[in-house]
N, C-alpha and C positions, 0 to 999 in steps of 0.2 A: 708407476708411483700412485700411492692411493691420494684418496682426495685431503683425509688430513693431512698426507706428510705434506702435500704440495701446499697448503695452509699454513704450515710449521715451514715449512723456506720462505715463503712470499711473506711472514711476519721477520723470518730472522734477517731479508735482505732488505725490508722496510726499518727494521730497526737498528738494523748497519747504516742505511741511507741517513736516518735521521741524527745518527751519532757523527755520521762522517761531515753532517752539512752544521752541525753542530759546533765541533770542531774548527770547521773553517771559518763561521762567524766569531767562534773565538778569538779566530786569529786576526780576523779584519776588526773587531773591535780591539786587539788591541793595537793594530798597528795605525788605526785611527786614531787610539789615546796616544800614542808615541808622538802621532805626527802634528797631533795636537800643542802635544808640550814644545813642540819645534819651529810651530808656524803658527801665524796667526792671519788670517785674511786681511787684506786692506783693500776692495773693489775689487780692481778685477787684477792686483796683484799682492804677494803675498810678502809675509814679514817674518823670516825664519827669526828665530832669537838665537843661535848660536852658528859658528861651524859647525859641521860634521865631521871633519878630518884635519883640525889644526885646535890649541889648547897655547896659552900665551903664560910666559914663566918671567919673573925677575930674580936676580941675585944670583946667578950662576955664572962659574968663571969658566974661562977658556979649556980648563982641564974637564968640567963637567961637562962641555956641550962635547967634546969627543966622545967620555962616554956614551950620552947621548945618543951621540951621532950611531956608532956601532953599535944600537939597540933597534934602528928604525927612526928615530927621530932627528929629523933637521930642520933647522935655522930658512925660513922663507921670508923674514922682514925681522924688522927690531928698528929700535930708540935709538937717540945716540943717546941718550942719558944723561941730559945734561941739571934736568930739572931733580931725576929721582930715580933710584938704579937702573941699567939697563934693563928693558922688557925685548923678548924675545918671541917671534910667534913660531912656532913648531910643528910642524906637520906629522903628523900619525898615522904611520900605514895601514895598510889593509890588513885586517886580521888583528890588530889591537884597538881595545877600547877609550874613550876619550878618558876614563876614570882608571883601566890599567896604564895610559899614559903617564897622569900624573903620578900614580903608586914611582913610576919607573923615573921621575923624576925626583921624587922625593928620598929615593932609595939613591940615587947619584950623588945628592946634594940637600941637608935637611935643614940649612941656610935661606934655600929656594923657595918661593910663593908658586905657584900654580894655578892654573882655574882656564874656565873655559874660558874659549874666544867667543864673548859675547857680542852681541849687535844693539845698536841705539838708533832710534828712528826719530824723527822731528817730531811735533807734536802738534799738527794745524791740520785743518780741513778747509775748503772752500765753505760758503756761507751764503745763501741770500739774503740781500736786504737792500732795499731801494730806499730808506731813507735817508734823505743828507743829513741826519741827527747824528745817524753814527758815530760819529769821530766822537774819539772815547775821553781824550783831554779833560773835557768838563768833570767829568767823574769825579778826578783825580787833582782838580783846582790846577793846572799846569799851563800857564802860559809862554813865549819865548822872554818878555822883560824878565817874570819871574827867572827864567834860567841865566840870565844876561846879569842878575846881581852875586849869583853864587860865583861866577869868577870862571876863571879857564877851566874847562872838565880837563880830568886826563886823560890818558891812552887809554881806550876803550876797545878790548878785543871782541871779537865773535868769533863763535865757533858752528859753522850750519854748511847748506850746500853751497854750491855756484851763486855767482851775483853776477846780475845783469846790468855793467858798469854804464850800458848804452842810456839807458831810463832818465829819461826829465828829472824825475827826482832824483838822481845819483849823480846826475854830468857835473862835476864842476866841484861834488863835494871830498874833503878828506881820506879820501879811500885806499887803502893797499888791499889785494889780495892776493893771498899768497895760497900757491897751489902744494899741495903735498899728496900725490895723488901719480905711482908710480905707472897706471894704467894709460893703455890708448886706447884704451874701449871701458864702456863700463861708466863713463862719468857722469858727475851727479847733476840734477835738472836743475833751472835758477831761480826757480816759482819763489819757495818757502826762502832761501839765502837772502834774496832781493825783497821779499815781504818785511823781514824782520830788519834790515841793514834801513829802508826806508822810515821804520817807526824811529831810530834810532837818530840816523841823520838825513832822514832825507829833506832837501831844500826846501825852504819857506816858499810860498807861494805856487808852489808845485801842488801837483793833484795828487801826494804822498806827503804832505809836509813834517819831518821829524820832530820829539821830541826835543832833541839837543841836535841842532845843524851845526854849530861852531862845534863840535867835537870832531877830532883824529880818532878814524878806526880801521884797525888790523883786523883782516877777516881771514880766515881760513876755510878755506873748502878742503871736509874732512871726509865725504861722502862720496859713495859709488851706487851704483846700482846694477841689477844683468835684468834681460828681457825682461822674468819673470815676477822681479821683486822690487820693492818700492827702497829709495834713497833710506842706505844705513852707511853708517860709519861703524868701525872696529874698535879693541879698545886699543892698538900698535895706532893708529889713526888720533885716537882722541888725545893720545898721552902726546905723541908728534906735534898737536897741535897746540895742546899746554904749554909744550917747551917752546915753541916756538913765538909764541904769543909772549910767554915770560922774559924771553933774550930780548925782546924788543920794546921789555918795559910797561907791559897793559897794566893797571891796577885795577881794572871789570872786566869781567871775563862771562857775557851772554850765553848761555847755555841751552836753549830754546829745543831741545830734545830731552828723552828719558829711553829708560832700560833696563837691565838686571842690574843684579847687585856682583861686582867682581872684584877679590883683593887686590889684584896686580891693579886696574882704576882708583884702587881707594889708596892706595897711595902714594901715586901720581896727585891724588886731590889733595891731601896733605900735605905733599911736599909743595903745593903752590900755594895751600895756605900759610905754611911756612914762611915763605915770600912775601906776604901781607895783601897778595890778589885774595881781590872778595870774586866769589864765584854763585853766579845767578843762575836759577834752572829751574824749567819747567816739571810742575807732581804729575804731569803723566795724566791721559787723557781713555785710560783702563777703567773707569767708573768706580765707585763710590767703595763698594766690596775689595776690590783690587789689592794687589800687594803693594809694598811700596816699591817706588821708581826711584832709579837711579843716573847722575848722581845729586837729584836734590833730594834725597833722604839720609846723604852722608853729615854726620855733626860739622857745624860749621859752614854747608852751603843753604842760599837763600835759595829761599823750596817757595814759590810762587806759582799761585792758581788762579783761573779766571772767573768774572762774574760776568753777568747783562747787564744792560742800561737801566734794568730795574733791582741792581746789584742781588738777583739771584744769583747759585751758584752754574758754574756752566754743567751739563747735565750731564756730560762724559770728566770729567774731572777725576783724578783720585783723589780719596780722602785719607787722614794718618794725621798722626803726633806730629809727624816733621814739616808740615806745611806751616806755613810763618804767614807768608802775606798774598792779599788776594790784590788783581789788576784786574782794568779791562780786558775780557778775551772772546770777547762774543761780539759776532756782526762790527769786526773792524775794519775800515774801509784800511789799506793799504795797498803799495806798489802790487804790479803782478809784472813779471819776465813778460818783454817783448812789447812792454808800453802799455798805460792805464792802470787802471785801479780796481781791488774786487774787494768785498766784506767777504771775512774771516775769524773761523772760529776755531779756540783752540787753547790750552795751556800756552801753547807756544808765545800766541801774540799775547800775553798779558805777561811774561817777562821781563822785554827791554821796556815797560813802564819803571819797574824797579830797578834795571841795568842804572837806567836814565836817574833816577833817584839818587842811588847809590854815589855814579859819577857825580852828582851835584852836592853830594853830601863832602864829598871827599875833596870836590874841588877849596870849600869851605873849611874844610877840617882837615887837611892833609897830614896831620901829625895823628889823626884818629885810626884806631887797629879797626876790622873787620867788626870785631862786636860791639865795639863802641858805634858806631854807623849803624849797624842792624838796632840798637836798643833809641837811637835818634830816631831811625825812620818808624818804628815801635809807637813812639810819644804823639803820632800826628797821627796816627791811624784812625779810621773811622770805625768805628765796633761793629761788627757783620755777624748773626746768628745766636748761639750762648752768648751771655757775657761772658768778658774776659777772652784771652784764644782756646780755639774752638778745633775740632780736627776737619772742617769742612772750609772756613777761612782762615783757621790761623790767629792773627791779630787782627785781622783786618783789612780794608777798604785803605790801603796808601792815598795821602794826603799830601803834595809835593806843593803845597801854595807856603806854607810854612817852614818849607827846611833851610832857606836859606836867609841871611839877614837882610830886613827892609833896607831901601833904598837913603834911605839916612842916617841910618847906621852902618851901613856897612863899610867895612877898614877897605881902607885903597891900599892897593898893592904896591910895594916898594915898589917892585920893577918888572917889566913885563916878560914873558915867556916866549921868546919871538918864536922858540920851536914849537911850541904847543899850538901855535894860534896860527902859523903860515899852514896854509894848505900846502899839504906835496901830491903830487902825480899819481892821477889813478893809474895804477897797474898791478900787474899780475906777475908776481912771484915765486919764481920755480924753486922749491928745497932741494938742497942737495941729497 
């Protein structure tokens, strides 16, 4: 071989090499951008946002899940339905996609919703802060007299992970929880549950002390986890829990996570607002550029974000149209699983400030709908950012020194609520 042809190979197997490695980085970006849109880091575990092999359906009858069924697609959990059509989650074999799934649902049944099996994760991070300032109450003017004039709160749901009933702050208070949670492996941690359930009601004098102690709360543990991935709930999970909180009467329903947006969720939300449950939730802690979070960016839920002690915004926060009102959510001192207390920061914990609002409004107002309460708690806000609401706070810095009527005026109650006010039995309740 001469010395140019051996010149003319050694160019054409360099310029093979460099197409072939070409190639392959094509491939690795894109299966980085895939796995991108799938997951999201959380430390040193991850947060996928969807299934990969299951898509969740409502409105299909028994004649269409046979179809169905003879396509590949089966039935692996579901609702009972009691709040808002049957949902169904369906698993999706190998060799079809999550999108030629739904075509093959839609083609059974054009009655049928469809959409992915999305995932919702909590919205809190740990926090340093060693000042005893922290306790965020002040902010928000909220004392316990002040809560003591607005009257019996009512049934106050949550919806988060595990609660650690053992905790100083929890012993002794209001508590049901109720498990829905078909797994024996898998279950969720009690950090964030018992962080949130503490601002809520945890005991006076305790080193968690709640917002509203004399309240009854329904909790639900709606979360799972595997080695790899940090505490989500589903939306067969979230809707399970809606219903189930509704059957037993909540009129606030604490929302302290966010997520995609999914129709089969969006109208499970409505059918509870339907119900006259006001539903409280955190805008997601995706930062300022982000999409909006769900489900406080659906019409009608209270979309609550957090500030600091120097009512900045918190820095992970998302911003949008559908934020309404800002709480404390930076450096809160609250319960921690396993006894004591840690500051905390997060959409999450600036929430049950407004859960806690809401209930006090309602206790006062009880003939008042959702919006009539959202446009009360509106009037007392402190103006944060733009005038007017803003997409970064909303309306405002909630102001709870005002929502309820002073103490010499306020109407005495014909007759007392012995259900509302006796504490019942902490425990833990298995769904059927």
């Amino acid at each position: 071989m001469s010395t140019r042809q051996s010149s003319r190979t050694g160019q054409a197997k360099e310029a093979k090499g460099e197409a072939t490695a070409n190639r392959g980085q094509a491939a690795r970006n894109a299966n980085t951008a895939a796995l991108k849109d799938q997951v999201e880091p959380l430390g040193s575990r991850l947060k996928p946002r969807r299934a990969s092999n299951a898509i969740v359906v409502s409105g299909l009858s028994k004649g269409d899940l046979t179809k169905l069924a003879a396509s590949g697609l089966h039935v692996v959990s579901q609702t009972r339905g009691t709040i808002a059509p049957q949902i169904v989650r369906l698993s999706v074999p190998k060799g079809m996609s999550l999108k030629q799934a739904q075509r093959v649902v839609r083609t059974a049944s054009a009655n049928a919703s469809a959409d992915l099996d999305t995932y919702y994760y909590t919205d809190g991070a740990a926090a340093g802060c060693s000042d005893p300032g922290c306790e965020a109450s002040i902010l928000v003017g909220w004392t316990p007299p002040a809560a003591e004039v607005c009257g019996t709160p009512p049934l106050i749901g949550l919806i988060d992970t595990g609660i650690d009933l053992s905790h100083e702050a929890l012993k002794g208070q209001s508590i049901e929880v109720i498990d829905i949670s078909k797994e024996t492996e898998g279950r969720s941690s009690l950090d964030h549950g018992t962080a949130i359930a503490a601002l809520l009601v945890g005991q006076p004098g305790s080193v968690a002390p709640g917002l509203i102690p004399q309240a009854r709360l329904v909790a639900v543990d709606a979360f799972s986890k595997r080695k790899e991935t940090a505490d989500n709930a589903t939306v067969i999970s979230l809707v399970t829990a809606i219903e189930a909180l509704a059957e037993r009467g909540v009129k606030v329903i604490n929302l302290s996570l966010s997520g995609p947006p999914n129709e089969v969720l969006k109208k499970a939300v409505e059918a509870a607002q339907e119900k006259g449950i006001v539903l409280v939730a955190a805008v997601g802690n995706n930062g300022a550029g982000a999409e909006p979070s769900y489900p406080a960016a659906y019409p009608g839920v209270v979309a609550v974000t957090a500030v600091d002690r120097q009512l900045n915004a918190y820095r992970r926060a998302t911003h949008g149209s559908y934020v309404e009102f800002a709480a404390p959510g930076v450096d809160v001192w609250t319960a921690q699983a396993k006894g004591g207390k840690a500051a905390r920061s997060g959409t999450s914990y600036a929430v049950p400030f407004v859960s806690a609002a809401m209930a006090m409004l309602r206790a006062g107002n009880p003939n008042m709908d959702a919006n009539g309460l959202q446009k009360r708690l509106q009037e007392t806000t402190q103006d944060l950012g733009d005038p007017g609401r803003d997409m970064t706070f909303g309306y405002g810095l909630i102001q709870m020194a005002k929502l309820c009527p002073e103490p010499d005026t306020a109407p005495r109650p014909v007759a007392a609520d012995v259900s509302a006010t006796a504490a019942i039995p902490q425990e833990v309740v298995k769904e059927p």
